[in-house]
N, CA and C atoms as a LAMMPS dump frame, in Angstrom:
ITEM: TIMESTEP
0
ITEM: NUMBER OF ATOMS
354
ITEM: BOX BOUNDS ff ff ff
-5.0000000000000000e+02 5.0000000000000000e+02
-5.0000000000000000e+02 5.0000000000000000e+02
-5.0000000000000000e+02 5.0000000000000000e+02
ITEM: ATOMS id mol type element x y z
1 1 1 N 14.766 -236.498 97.694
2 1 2 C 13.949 -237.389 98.483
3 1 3 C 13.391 -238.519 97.624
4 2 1 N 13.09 -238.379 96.425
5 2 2 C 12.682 -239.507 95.612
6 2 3 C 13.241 -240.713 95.384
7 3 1 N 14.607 -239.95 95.031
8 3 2 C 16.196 -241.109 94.865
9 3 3 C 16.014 -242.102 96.138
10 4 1 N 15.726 -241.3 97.289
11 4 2 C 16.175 -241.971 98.786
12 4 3 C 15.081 -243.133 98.489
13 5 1 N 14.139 -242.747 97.949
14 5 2 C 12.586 -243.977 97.985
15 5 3 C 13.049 -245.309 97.032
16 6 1 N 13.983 -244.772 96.054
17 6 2 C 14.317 -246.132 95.318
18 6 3 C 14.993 -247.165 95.82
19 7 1 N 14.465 -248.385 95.431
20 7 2 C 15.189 -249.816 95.704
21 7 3 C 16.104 -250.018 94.796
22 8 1 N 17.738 -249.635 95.076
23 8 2 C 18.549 -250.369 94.226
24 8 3 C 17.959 -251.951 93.408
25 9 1 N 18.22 -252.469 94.652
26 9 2 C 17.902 -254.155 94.184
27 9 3 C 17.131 -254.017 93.4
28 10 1 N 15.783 -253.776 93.506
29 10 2 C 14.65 -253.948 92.192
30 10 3 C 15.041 -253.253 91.277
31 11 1 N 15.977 -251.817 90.878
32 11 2 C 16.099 -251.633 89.802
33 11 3 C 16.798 -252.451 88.99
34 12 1 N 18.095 -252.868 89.869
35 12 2 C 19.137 -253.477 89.269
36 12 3 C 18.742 -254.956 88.649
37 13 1 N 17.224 -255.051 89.39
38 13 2 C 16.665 -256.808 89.143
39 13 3 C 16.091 -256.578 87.456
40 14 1 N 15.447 -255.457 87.398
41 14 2 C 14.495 -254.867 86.31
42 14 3 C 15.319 -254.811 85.32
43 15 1 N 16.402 -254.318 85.175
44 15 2 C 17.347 -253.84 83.868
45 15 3 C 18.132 -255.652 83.568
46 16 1 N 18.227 -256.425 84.608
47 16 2 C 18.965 -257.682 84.19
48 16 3 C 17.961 -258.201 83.349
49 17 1 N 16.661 -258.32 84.361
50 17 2 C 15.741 -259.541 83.501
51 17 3 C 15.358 -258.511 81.635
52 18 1 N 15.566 -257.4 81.879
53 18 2 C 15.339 -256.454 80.596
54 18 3 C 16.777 -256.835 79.607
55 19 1 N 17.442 -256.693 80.295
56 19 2 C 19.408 -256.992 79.458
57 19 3 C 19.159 -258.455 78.919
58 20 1 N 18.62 -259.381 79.768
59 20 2 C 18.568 -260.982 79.32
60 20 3 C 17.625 -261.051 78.383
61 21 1 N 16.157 -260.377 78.562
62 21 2 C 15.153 -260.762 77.103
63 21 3 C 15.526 -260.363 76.148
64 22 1 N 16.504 -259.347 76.09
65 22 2 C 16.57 -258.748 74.482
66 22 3 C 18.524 -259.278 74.4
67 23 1 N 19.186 -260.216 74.955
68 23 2 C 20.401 -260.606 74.639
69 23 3 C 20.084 -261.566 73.322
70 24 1 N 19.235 -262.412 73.106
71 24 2 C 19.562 -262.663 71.86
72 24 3 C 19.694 -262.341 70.747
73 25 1 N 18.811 -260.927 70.839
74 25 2 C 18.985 -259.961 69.778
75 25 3 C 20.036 -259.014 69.584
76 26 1 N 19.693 -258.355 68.988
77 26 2 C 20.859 -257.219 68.374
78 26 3 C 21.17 -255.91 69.406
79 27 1 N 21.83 -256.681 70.181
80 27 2 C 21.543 -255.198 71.849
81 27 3 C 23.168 -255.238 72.258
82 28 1 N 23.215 -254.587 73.094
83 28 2 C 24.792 -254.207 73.93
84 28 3 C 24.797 -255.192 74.489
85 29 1 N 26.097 -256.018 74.55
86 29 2 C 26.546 -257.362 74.899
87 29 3 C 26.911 -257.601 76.35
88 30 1 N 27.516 -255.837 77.002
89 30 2 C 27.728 -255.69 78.07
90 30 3 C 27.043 -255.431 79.34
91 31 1 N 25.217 -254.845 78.701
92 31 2 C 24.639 -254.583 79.862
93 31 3 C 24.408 -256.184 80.763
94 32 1 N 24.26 -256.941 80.304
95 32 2 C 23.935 -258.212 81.175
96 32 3 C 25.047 -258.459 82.114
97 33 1 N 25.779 -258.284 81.908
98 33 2 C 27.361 -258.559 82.596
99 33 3 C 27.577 -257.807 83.773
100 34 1 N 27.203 -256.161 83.272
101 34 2 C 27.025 -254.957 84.202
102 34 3 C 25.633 -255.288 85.233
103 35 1 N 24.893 -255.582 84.965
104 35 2 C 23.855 -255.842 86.044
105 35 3 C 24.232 -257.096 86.943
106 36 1 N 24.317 -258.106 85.961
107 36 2 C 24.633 -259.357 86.694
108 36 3 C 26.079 -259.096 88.362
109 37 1 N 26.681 -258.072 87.39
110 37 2 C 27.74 -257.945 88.787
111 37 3 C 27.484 -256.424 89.493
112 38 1 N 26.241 -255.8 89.597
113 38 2 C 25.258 -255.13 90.226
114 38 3 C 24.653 -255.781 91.117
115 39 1 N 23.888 -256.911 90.842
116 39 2 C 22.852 -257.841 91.621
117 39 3 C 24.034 -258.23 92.592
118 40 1 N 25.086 -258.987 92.544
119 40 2 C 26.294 -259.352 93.642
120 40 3 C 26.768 -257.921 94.522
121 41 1 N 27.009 -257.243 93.513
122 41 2 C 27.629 -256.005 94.758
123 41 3 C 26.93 -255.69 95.746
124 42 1 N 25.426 -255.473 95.76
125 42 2 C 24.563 -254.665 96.404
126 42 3 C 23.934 -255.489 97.297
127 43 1 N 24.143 -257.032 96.746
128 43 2 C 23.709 -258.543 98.159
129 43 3 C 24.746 -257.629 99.243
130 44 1 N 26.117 -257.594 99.179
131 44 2 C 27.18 -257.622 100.647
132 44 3 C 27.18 -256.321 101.411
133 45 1 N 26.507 -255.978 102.453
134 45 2 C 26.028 -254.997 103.069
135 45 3 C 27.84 -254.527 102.934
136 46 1 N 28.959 -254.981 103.47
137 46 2 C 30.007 -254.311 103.738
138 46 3 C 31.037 -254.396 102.218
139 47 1 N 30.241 -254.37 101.099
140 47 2 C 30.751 -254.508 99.885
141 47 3 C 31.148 -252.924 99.061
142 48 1 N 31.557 -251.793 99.558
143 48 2 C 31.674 -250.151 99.369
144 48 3 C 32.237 -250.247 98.138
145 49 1 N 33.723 -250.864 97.953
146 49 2 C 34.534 -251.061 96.769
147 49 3 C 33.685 -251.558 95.655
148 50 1 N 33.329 -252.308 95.455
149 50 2 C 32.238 -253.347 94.778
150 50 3 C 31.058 -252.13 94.072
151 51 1 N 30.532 -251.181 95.225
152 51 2 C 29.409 -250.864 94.604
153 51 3 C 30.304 -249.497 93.751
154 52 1 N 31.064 -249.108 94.147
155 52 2 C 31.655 -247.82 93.585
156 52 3 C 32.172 -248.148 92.375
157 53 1 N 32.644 -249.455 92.251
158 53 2 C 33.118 -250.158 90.59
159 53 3 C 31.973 -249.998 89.863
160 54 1 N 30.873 -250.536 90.556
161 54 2 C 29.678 -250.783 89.738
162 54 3 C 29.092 -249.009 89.078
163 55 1 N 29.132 -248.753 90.396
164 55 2 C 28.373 -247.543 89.589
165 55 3 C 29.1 -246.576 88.893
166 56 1 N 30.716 -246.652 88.815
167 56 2 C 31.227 -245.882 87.939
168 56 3 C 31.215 -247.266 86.495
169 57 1 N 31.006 -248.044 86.509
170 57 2 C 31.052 -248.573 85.435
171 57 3 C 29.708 -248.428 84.482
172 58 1 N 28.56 -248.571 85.356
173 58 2 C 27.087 -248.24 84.906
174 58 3 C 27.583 -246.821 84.448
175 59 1 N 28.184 -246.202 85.2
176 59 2 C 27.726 -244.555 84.243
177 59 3 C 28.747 -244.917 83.03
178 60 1 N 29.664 -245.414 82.745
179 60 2 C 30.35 -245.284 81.736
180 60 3 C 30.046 -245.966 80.424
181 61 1 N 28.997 -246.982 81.051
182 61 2 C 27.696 -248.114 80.266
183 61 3 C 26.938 -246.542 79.648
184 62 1 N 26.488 -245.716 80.276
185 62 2 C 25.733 -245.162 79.331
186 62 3 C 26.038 -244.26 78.293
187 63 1 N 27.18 -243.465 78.47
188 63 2 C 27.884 -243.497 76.957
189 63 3 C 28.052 -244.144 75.81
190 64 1 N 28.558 -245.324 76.209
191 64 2 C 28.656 -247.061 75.555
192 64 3 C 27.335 -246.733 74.879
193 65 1 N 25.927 -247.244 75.532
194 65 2 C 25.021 -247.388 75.258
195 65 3 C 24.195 -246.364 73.524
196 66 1 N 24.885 -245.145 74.116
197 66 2 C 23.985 -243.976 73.173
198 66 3 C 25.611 -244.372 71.895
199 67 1 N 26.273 -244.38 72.364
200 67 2 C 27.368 -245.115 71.261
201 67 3 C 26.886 -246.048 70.226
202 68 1 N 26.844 -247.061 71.033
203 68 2 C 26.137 -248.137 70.57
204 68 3 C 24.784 -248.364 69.244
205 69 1 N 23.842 -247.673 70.315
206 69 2 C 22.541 -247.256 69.138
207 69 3 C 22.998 -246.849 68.292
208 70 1 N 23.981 -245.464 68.118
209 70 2 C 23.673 -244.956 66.988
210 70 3 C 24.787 -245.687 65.754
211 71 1 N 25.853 -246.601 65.916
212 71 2 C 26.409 -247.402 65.475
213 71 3 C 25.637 -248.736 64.734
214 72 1 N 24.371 -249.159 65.28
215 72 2 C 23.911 -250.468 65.405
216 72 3 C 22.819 -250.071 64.902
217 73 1 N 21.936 -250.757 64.182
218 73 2 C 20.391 -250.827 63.712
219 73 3 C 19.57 -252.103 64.814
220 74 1 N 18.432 -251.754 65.36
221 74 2 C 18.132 -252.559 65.819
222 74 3 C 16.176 -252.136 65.434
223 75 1 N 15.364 -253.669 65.884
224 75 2 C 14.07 -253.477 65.152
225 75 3 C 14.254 -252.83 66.926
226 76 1 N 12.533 -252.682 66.038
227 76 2 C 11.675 -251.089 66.827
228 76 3 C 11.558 -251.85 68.417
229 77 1 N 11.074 -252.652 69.022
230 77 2 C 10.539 -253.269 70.184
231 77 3 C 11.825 -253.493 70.871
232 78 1 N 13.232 -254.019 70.357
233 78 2 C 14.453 -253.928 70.83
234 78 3 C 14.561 -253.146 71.09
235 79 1 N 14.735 -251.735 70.159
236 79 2 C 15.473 -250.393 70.456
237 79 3 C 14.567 -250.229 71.28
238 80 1 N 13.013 -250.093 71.356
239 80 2 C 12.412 -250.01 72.843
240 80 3 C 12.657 -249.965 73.96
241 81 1 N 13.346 -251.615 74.025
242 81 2 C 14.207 -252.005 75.544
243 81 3 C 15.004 -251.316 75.573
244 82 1 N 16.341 -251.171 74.926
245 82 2 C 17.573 -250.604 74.975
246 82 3 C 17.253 -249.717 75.109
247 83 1 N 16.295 -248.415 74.703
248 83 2 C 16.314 -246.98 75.809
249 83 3 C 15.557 -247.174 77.372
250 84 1 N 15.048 -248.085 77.332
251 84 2 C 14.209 -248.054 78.654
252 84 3 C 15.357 -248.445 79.413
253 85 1 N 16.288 -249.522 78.964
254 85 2 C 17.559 -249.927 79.846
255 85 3 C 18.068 -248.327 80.237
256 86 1 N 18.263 -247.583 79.322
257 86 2 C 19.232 -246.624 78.976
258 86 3 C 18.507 -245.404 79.734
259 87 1 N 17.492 -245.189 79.769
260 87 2 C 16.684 -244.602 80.727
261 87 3 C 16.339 -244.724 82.302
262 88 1 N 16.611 -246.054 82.292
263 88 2 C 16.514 -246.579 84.307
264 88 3 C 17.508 -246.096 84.614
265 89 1 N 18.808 -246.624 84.022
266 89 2 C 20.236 -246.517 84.292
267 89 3 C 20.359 -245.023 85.246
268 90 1 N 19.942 -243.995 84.907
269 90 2 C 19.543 -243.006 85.63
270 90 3 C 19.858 -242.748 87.166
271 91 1 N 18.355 -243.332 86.995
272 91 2 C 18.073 -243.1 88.615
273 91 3 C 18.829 -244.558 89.329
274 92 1 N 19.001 -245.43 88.804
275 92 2 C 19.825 -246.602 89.546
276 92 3 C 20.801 -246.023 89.613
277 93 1 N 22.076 -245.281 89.212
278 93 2 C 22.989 -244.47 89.438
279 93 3 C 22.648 -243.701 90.166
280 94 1 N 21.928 -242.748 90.335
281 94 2 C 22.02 -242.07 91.648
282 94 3 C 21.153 -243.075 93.145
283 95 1 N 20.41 -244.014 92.832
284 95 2 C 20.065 -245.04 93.932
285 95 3 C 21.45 -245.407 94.834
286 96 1 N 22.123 -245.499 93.919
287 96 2 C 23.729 -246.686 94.305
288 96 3 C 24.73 -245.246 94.899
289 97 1 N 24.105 -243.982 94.919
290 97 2 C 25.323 -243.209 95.057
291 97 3 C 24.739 -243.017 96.276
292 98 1 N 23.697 -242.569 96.587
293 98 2 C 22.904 -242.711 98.243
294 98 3 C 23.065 -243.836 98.611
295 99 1 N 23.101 -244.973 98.363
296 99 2 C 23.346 -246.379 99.024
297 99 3 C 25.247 -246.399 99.448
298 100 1 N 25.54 -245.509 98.541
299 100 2 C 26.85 -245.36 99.037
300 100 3 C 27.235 -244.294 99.917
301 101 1 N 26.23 -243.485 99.967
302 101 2 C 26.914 -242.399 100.94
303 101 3 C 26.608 -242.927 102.202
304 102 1 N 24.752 -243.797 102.428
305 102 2 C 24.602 -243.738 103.53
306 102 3 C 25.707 -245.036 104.2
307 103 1 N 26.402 -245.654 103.516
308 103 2 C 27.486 -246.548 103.873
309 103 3 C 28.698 -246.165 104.713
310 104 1 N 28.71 -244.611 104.449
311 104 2 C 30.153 -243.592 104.486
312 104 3 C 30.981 -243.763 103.383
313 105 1 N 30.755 -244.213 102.569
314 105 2 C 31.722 -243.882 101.363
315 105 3 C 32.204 -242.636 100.791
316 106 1 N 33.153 -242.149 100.488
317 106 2 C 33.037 -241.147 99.179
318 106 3 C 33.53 -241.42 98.427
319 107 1 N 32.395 -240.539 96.74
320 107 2 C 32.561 -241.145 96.004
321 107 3 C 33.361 -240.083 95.068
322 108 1 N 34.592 -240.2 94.794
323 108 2 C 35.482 -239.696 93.674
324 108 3 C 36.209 -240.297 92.806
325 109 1 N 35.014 -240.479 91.562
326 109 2 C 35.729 -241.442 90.208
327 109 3 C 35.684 -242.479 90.932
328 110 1 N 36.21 -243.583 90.302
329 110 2 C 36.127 -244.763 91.071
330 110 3 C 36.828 -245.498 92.275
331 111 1 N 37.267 -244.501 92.807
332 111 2 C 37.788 -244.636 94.098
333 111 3 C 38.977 -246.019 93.893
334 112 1 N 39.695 -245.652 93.114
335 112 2 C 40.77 -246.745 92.953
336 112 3 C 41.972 -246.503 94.185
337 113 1 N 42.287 -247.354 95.414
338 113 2 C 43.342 -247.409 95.91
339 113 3 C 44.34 -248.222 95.73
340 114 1 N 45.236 -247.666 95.099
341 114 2 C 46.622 -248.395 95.263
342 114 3 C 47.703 -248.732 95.55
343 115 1 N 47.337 -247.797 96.567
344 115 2 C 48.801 -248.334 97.818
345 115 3 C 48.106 -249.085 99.07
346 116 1 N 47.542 -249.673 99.226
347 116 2 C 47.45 -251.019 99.556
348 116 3 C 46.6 -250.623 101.287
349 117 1 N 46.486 -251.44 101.652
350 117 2 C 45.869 -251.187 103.389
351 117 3 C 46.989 -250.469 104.046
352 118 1 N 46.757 -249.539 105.094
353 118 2 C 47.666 -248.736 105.707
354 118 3 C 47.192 -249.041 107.82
């Protein structure tokens, strides 16, 4: 019931404007990219494909992420952000998986079809 209370949009707004203050610094190059095409998926009410990219890509961002840190030195107030990014990521993943069910989606892996419209 908690998940159901979250606002995709505002999370996904929270982690961009968080991905953009700390891009000039020494942070993951990809979270801005990943939100930025979060904020688009979740505008198109009939956008299912779109959000299922997104959120199998966000979960695969957070591997990346704990990758990342422990590869990278970053000062203390950065690495700050970068777990708080790394910490929302969370519950915005399961936000986007209820935003997808109540759509009718299902969600298995990233739902890649490739044999075409039937």
């Amino acid at each position: 019931e908690f998940i159901q209370g979250l606002d995709p949009s505002k999370l996904v707004l929270v982690q961009t404007v968080l991905s953009f203050a700390i891009s000039p610094f020494a942070a993951p190059v990809y979270n801005l990219p990943i939100f930025l095409f979060g904020m688009y998926a979740q505008e198109s009410a009939e956008a299912v494909q779109s959000l299922k990219t997104f959120t199998g890509i966000l979960s695969i961002s957070t591997i990346f992420d704990i990758i990342w840190m422990v590869r990278n030195h970053q000062h203390g107030f950065i690495r700050f952000i970068t777990i708080v990014i790394l910490i929302l990521k969370l519950p915005t993943m399961a936000a986007f998986a209820v935003a997808l069910r109540q759509r009718g989606a299902q969600f298995s892996g990233l739902g890649a079809n490739l044999s075409g419209p039937t």
